[in-house]
Structures are given as C-alpha cells and as structure tokens.
C-alpha positions as CSV (number, residue, x, y, z in Angstrom):
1,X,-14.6,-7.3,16.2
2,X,-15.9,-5.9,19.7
3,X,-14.6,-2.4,18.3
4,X,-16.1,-2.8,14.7
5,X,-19.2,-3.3,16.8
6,X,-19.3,-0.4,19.4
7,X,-18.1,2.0,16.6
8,X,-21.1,1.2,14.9
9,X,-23.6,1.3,18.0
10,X,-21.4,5.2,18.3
11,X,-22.3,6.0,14.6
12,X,-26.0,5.0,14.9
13,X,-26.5,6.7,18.1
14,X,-25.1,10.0,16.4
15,X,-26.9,9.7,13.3
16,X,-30.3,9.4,15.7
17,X,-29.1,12.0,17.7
18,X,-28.5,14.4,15.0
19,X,-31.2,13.8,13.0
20,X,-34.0,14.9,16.4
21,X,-31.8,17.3,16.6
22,X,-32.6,18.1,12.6
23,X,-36.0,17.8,13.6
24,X,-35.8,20.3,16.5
25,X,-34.1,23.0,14.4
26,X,-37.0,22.5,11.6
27,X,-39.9,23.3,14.5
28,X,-37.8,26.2,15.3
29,X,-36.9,25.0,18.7
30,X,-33.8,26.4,20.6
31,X,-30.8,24.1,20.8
32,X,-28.9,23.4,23.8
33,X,-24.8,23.0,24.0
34,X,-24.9,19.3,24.3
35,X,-27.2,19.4,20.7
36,X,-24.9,21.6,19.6
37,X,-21.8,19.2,20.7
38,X,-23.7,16.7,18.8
39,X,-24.0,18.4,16.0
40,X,-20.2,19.0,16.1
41,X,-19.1,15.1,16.8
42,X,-21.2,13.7,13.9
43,X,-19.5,16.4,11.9
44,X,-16.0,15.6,12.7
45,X,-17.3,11.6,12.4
46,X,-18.0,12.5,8.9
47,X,-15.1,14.4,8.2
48,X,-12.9,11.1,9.8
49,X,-14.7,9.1,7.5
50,X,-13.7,11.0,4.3
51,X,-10.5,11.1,5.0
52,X,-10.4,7.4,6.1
53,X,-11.1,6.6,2.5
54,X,-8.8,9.5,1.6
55,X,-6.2,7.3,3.3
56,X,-7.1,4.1,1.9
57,X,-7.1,5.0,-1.6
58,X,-3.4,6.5,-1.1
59,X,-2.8,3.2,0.8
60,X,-4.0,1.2,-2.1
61,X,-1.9,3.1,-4.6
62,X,1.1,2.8,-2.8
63,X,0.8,-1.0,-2.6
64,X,0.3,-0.7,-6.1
65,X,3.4,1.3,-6.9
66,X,5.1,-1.3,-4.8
67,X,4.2,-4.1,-6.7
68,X,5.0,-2.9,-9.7
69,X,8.2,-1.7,-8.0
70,X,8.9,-5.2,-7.6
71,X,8.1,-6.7,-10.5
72,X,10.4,-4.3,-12.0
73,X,13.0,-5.3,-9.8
74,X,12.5,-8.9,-10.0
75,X,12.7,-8.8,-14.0
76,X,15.9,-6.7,-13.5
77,X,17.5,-9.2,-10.7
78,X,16.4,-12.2,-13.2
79,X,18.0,-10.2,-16.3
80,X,21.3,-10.0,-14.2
81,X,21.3,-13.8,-13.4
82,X,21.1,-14.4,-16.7
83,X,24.1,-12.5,-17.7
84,X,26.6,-13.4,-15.1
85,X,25.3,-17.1,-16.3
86,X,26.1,-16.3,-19.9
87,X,29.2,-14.6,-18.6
88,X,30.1,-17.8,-16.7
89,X,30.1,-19.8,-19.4
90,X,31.5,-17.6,-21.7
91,X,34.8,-17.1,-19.1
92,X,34.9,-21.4,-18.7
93,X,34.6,-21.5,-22.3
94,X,37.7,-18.7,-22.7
95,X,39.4,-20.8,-19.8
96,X,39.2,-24.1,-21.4
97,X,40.6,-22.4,-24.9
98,X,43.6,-21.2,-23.4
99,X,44.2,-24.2,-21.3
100,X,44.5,-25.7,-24.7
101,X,46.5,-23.5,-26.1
102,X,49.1,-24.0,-22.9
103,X,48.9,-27.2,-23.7
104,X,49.6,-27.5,-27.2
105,X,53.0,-24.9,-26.5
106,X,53.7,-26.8,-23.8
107,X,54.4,-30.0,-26.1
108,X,55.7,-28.0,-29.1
109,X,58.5,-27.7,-26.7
C-alpha cells in the first residue's frame, strides 16, 4: 500500500515537473540538465508503463492457456477413470465366468 502510494506521489510529481518544463520550452526558455533529466525519467516512466500492461496482457493469456490446459487435462484424467472402471468390471466380470467354468469341469470330473 505505502509503495502504491509513493509511486503515485513519484508519478504526479513528474507529470508537474514535465509539464513546467512543457511550459518553459513553449516560451522558448533554455533548459537545464536536471529539466532535461526530467524529461528523460517521465519518458522511461511512460515507457515502464507500456510495457507493464505489455506484461500483464501476456500474463493474463498465459493463465488463460493454463486453464484451459487444465480443463483439458482434467476431462482426459476423468475419461481414463472411467475406462480402467469399465475395464475393472469388465476383467471381474471375465474373472467370475471362468471361475464358473473351473467350476463346472471341476465337477464333470
């Protein structure tokens, strides 16, 4: 919160800055190297800020991606439980069968 709150203080005071400094280049007025220098840091604070979003957006898409990534996954993991239960009963069902079969030579003899 406390940095939320002094980067903004930063930002304002740069924006004032650069805009008397707007207003010094309009009268004609020389600049000096610390105008100059301000200039420059609201550029690059600009520039940060643009990619920033940049960054989120590809952030955001990637979480996307992942989510569907695991909903993908999930339908396949739920798809395989599914089969090895069919599977299961399908090898108790074979089991029991020849169990009965054993059974049947077994008293034939």
């Amino acid at each position: 919160m406390v940095e939320a709150v002094v980067t903004s203080v930063l930002e304002e005071a740069l924006k004032q800055a650069s805009e008397r400094i707007a207003k010094k280049i309009t009268e004609g007025k020389r600049l000096t190297s610390t105008d100059v220098i301000i200039l420059l840091l609201d550029q690059m604070n600009k520039r940060m800020e643009i990619m920033n979003e940049s960054l989120n957006k590809r952030i955001d898409d990637t979480n996307k991606r992942i989510d569907d990534l695991n909903i993908s996954l999930n339908k396949g993991i739920d798809e395989i439980k599914e089969d090895l239960r069919l599977l299961h009963q399908e090898v108790s069902s074979i089991k029991s069968d020849v169990i009965a079969l054993m059974r049947e030579k077994l008293k034939a003899t």
